[in-house]
N, C-alpha and C positions, 0 to 999 in steps of 0.2 A: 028750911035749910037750902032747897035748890033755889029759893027765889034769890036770894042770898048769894049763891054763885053765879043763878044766871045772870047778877046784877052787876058784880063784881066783873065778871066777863066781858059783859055789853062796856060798862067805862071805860076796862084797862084796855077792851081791843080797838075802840072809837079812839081814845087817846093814843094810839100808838099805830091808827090805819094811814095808807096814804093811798090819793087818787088821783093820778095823771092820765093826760091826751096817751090815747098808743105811741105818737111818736118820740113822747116824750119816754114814754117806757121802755119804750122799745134803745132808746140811747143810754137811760140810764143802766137797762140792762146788759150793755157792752160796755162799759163802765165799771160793772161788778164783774161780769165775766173777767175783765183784765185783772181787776183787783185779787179776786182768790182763782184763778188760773182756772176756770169752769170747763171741764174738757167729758164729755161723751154722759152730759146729765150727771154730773157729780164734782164734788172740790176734793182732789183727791189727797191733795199736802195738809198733813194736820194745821190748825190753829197757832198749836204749842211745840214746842220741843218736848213737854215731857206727855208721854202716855198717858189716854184717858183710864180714867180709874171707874167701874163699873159700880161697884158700892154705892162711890160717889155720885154716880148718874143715877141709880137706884133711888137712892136717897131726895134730888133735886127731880127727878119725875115724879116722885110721889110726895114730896114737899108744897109748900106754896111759894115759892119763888117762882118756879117757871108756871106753877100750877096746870100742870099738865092731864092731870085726871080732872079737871072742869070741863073737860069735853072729849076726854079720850077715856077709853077700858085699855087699864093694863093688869099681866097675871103680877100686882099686888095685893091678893088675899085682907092684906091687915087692915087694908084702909076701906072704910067701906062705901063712899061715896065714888063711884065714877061716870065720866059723862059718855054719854051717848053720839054727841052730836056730831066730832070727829072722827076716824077712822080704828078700828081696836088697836093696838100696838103687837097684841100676842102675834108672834109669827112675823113681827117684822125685819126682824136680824135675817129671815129666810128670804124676804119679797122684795128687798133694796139692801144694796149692799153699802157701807160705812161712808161711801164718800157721797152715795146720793140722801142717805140721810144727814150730815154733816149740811149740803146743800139743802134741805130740808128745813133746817133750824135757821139756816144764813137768814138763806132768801124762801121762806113760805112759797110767793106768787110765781116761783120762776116753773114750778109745775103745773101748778093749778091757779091763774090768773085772779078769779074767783074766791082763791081762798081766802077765810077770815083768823086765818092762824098769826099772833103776832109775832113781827123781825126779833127774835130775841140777841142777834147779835148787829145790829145797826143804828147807826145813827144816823148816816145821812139820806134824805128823801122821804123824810115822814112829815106828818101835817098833823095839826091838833094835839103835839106832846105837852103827856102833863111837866109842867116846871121841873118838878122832881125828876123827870127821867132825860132831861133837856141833856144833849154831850154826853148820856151815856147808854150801854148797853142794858137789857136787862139780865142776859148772860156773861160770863167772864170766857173771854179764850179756853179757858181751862174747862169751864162750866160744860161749854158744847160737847169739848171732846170728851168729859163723862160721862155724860149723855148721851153720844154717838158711842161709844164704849157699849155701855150697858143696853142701848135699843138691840144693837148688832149681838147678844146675847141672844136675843129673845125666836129662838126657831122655832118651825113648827114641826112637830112630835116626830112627823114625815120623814123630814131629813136629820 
């Protein structure tokens, strides 16, 4: 079963990675900054007009559309496969607040250069996409902000 995701993983995230010059990153990334208003490490205008819905984000973290437990631990009890490899989620509505996760989902790399998390909401500036996902996202406006919803639930016991 994990070889099975890790495999899954390694395609969808090779198809959907991109790798440009710094300079070139560095302008695309004033570029997005303009686009979703990027102000103090976070996008802080929702996506949508309508409110994310938390269920719904529930639902699509622990789904296979965004497949987010292929490399993350979240407090999903039912499901019992999660990965390891990225960051837990538990406690994260405590450690970033809505708009830097929101930023989070946009743009992956704008935290962590490094990371191999894919753009679930972009199209332009990727390289090697599969035909199928060619002009589109693999999240919906909507999608994010239930998922920015439902992360921003997740405190830690703490507070």
């Amino acid at each position: 079963m994990y070889i099975y995701i890790f495999i899954f993983f390694l395609v969808f995230n090779v198809t959907l990675s991109f790798t440009f010059s710094e300079e070139i990153q560095e302008d695309f990334l004033e570029q997005i900054k303009a686009q979703y208003k990027i102000e103090k490490n976070g996008i802080y205008e929702p996506l949508t007009d309508t409110a994310g819905n938390s269920v719904l984000g529930r639902a699509i973290v622990s789904g296979r559309k965004a497949n987010c437990l292929a490399c993350h631990t979240a407090p999903i009890p039912e499901e019992k496969f999660h990965g390891n490899f990225g960051p837990d989620l538990s406690g994260i509505g405590s450690r970033r607040t809505k708009a830097e996760i929101r930023l989070q989902l946009v743009i992956p790399r704008y935290f962590n250069p490094d990371s191999i998390m894919p753009s679930y909401f972009r199209i332009k500036g990727l390289r090697r996409v599969d035909p199928v996902y060619k002009g589109k996202t693999i999240l919906s406006a909507q999608d994010i902000e239930d998922v920015v919803s439902y992360l921003a639930t997740l405190k830690d016991s703490k507070n």
